[in-house]
PANUBA-770900 format. One record per residue: residue in one letter; z, x, y of N, C-alpha, C in turn; residue number from 1. Coordinates in nm, 4 decimals. Layout:
N
A:Z:X:Y:Z:X:Y:Z:X:Y:NUM
...
# end
This chain:
129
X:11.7807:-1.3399:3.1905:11.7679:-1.3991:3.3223:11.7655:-1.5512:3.3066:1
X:11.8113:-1.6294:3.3972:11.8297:-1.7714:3.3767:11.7092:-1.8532:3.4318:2
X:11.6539:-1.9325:3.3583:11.5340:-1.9713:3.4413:11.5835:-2.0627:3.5700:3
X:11.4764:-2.1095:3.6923:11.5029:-2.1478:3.7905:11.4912:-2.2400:3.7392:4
X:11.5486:-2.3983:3.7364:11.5511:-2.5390:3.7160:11.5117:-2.6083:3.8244:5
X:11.5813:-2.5934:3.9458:11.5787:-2.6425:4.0688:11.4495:-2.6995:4.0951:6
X:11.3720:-2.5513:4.1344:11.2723:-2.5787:4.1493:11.1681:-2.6659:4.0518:7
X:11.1631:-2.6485:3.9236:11.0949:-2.7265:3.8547:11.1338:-2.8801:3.8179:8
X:11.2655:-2.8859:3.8285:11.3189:-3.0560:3.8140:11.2940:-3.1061:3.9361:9
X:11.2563:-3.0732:4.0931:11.2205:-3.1146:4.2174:11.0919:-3.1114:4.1940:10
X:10.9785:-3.0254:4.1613:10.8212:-3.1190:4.1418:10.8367:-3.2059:4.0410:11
X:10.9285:-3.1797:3.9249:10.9004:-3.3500:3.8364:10.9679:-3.4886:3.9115:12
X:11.0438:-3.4451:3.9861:11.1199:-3.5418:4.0451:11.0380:-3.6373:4.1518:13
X:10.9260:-3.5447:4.2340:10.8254:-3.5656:4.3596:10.6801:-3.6495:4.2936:14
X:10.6687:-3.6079:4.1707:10.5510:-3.6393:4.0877:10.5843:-3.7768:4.0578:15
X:10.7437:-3.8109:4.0114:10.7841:-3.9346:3.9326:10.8216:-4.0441:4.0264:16
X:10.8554:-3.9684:4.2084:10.8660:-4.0758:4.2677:10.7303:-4.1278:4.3676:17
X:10.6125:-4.0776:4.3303:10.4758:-4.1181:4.3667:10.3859:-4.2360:4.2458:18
X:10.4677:-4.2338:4.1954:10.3593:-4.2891:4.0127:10.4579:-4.4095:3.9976:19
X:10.4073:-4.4711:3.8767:10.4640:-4.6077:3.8260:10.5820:-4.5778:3.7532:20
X:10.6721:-4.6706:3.8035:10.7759:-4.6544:3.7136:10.8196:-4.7512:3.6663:21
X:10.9367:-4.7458:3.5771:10.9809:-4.8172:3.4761:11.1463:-4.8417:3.4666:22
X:11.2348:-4.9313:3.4895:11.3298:-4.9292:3.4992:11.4597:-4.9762:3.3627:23
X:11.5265:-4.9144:3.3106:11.5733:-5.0375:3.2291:11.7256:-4.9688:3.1707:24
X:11.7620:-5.0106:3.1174:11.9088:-4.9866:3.0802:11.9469:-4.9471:2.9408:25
X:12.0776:-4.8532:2.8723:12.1127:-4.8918:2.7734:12.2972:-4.8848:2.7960:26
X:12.3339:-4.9759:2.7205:12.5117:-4.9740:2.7238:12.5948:-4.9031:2.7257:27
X:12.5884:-4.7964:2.6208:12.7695:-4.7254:2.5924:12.7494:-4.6205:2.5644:28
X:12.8769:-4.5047:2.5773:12.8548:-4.4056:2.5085:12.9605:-4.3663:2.4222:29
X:12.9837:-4.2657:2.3407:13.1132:-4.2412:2.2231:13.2488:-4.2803:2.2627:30
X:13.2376:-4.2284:2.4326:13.4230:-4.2367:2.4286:13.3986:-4.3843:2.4958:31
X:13.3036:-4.4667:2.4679:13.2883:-4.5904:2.5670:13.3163:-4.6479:2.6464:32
X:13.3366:-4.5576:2.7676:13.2887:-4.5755:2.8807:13.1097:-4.5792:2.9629:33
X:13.1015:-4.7471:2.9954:12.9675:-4.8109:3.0014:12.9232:-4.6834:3.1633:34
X:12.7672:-4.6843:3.0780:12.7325:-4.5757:3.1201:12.5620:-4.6290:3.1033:35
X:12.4581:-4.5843:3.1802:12.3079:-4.6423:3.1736:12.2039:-4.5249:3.1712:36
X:12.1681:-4.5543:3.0852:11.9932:-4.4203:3.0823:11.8543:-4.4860:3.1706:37
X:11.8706:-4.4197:3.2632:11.7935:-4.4046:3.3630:11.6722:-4.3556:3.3416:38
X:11.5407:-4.4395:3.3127:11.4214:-4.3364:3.2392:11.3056:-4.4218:3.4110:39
X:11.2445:-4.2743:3.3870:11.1043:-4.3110:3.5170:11.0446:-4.2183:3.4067:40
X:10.9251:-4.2734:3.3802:10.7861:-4.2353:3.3317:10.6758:-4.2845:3.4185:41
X:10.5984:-4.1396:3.4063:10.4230:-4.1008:3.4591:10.3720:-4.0855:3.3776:42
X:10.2207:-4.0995:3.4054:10.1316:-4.0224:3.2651:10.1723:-3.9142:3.2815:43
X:10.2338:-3.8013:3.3481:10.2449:-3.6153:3.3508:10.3911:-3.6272:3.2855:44
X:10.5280:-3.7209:3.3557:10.6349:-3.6408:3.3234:10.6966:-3.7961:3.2708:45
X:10.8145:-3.7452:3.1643:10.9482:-3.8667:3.1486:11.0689:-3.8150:3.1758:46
X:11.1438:-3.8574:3.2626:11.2599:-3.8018:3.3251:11.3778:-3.9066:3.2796:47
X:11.4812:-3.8615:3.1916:11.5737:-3.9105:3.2014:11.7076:-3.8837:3.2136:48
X:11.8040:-3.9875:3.2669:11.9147:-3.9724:3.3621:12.0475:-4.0412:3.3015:49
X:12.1253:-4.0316:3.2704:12.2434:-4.0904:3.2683:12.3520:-4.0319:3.3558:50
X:12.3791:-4.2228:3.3990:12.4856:-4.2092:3.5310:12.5603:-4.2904:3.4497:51
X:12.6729:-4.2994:3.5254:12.7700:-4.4125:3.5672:12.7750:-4.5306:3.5780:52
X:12.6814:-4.5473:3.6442:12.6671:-4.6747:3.7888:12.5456:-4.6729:3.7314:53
X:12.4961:-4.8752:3.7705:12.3919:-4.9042:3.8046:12.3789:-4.9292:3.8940:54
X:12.4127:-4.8754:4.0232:12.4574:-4.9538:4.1859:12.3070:-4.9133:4.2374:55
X:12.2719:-4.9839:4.3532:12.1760:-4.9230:4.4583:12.1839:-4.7758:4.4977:56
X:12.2908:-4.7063:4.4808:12.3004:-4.5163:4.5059:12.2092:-4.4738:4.4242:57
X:12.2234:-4.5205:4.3244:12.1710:-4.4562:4.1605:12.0556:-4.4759:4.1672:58
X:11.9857:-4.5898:4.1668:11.8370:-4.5896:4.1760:11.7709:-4.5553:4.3389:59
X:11.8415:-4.4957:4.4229:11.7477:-4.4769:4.5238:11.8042:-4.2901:4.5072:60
X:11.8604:-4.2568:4.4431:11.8906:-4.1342:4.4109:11.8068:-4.0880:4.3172:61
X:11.7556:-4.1156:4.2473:11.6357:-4.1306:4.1426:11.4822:-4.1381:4.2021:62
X:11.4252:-4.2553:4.2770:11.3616:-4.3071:4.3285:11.3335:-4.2084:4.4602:63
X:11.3980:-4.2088:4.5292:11.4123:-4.1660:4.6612:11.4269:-4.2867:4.7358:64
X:11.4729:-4.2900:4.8698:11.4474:-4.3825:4.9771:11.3276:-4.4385:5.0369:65
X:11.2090:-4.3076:5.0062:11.1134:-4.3412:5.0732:10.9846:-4.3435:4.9554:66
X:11.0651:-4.4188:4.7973:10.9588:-4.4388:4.6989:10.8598:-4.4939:4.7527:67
X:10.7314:-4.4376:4.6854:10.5881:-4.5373:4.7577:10.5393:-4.5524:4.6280:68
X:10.6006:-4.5541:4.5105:10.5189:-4.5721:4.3526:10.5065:-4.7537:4.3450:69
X:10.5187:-4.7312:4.1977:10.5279:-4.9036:4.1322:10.6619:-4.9060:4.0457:70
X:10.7331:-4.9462:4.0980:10.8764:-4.9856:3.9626:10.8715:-5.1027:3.9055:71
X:10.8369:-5.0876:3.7757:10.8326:-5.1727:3.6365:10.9985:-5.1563:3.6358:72
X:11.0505:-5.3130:3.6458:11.1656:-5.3551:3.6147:11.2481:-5.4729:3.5742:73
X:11.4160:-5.4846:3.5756:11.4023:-5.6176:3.5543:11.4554:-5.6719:3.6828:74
X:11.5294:-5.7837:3.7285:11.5324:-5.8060:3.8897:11.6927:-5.7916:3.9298:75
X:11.7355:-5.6955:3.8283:11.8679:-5.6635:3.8768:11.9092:-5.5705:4.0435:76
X:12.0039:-5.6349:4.0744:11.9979:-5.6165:4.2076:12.0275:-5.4879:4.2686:77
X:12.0197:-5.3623:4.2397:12.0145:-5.2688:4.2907:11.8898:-5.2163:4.2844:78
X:11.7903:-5.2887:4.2462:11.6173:-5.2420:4.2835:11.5821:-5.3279:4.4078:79
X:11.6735:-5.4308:4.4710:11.6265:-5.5055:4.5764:11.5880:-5.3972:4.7247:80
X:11.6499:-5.3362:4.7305:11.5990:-5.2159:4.8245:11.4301:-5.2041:4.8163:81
X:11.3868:-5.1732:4.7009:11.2241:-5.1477:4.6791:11.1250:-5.2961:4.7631:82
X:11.0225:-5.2328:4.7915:10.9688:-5.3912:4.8645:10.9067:-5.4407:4.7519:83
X:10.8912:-5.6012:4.7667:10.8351:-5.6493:4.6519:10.6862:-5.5982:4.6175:84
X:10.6280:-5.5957:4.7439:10.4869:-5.4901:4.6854:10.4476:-5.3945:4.6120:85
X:10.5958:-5.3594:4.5698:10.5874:-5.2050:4.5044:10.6762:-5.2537:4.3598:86
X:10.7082:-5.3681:4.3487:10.7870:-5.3947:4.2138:10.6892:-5.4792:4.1164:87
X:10.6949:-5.5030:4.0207:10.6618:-5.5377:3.8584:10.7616:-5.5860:3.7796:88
X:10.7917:-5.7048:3.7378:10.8611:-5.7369:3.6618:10.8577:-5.7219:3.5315:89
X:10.9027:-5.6707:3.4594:10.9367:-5.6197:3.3125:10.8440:-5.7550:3.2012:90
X:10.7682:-5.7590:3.1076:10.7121:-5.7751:3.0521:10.8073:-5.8635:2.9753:91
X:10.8920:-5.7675:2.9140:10.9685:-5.8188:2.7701:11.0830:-5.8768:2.8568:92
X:11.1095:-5.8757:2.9337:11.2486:-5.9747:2.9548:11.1862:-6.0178:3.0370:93
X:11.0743:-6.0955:3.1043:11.0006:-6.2312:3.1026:11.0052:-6.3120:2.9840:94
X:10.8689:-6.2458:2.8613:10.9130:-6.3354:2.7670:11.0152:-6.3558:2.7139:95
X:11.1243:-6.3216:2.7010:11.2560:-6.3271:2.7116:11.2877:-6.4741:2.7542:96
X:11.2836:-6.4557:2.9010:11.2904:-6.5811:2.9391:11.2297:-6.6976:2.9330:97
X:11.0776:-6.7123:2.9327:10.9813:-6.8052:2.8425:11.0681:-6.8463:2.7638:98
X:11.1037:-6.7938:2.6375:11.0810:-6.8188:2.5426:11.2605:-6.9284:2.5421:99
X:11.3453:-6.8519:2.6097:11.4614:-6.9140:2.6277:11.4188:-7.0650:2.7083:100
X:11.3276:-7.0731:2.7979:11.2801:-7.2254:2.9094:11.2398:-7.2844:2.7765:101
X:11.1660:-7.2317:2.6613:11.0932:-7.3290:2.5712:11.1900:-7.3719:2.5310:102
X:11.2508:-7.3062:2.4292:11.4027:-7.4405:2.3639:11.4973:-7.5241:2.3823:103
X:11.4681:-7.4994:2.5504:11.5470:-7.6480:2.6029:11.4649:-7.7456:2.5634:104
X:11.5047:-7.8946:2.6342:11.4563:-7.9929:2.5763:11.3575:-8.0723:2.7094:105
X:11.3070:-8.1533:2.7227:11.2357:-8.1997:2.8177:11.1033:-8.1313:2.9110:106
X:11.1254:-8.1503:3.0299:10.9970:-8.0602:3.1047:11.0042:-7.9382:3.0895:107
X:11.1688:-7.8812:3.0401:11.1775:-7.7544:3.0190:11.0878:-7.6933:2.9481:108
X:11.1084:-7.7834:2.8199:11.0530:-7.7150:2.6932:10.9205:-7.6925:2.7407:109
X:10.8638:-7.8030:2.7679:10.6784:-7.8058:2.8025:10.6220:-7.6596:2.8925:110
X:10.7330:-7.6666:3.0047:10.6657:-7.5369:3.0407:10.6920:-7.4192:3.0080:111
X:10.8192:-7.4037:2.9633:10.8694:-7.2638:2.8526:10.7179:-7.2539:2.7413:112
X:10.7568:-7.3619:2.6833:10.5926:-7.3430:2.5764:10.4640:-7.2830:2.6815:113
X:10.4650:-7.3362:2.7501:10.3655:-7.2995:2.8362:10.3058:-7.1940:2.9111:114
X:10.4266:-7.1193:2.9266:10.4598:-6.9974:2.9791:10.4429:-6.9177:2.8425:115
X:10.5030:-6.9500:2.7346:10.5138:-6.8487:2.6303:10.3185:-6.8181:2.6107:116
X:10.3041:-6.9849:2.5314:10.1398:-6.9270:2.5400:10.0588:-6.8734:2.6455:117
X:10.0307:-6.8611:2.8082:10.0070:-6.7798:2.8814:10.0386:-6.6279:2.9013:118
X:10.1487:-6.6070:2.8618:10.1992:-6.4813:2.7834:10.1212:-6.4057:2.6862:119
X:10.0904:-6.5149:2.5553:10.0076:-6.4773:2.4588:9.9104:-6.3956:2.4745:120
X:9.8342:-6.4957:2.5995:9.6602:-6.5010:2.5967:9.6879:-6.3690:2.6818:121
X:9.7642:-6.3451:2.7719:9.7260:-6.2126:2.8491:9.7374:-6.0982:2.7521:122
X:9.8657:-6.1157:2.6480:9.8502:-5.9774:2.5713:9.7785:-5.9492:2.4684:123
X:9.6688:-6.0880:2.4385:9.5435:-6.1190:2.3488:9.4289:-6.0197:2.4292:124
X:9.4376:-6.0583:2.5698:9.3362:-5.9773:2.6440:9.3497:-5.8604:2.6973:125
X:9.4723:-5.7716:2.7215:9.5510:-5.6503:2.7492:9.4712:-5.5506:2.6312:126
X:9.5095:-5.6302:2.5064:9.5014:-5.5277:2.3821:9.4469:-5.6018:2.2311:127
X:9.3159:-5.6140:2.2360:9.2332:-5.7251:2.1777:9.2438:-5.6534:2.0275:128
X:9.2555:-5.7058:1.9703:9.2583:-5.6269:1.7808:9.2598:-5.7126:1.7328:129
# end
């Protein structure tokens, strides 16, 4: 007998679009045609997706229309749909960017540095060891 899927990939699906999520990308696949892994993680479930598209269909097809979670992401524009109340900007491609403002030269640098060490101190205090 074949198990029912339906039903069980629709409560992980209902669970993942109430909880925090996480948005992010990867490039290619064998016959390389660019293609993206779609991951939403909860503390209960990790669901992942590969589409096509990174368009606005894709993540509100995922998400739902009427997400009420938190999406951890980066500010690529098919999460602009989500309200900013409900978004999080991605951690590592912040410092990312810090760290790119520091090696320019001038006021840049000062506040890139600046930003990087504020960075520091929060993940000094996040996860103290």
């Amino acid at each position: 007998m074949k198990p029912n899927t339906t039903f069980s990939n629709q409560m992980l699906l209902e669970q993942m679009r109430q909880a925090q999520l996480q948005g992010n990308i990867d490039g290619c696949n064998p016959k390389e045609n660019q293609a993206w892994l779609w991951v939403a993680v909860t503390p209960l479930v990790t669901f992942f997706q590969i589409a096509l598209t990174r368009c606005t269909q894709a993540a509100q097809n995922l998400l739902s229309e009427n997400f009420t979670g938190i999406l951890n992401s980066d500010r690529y524009a098919s999460y602009n749909w989500v309200n900013l109340e409900r978004r999080q900007l991605c951690w590592a491609h912040l410092k990312r960017e810090f760290t790119k403002i520091s090696e320019r030269t001038g006021v840049s640098k000062e506040l890139g540095t600046a930003l990087v060490k504020q960075q520091e101190k929060l993940f000094e205090l996040w996860h103290p060891c």
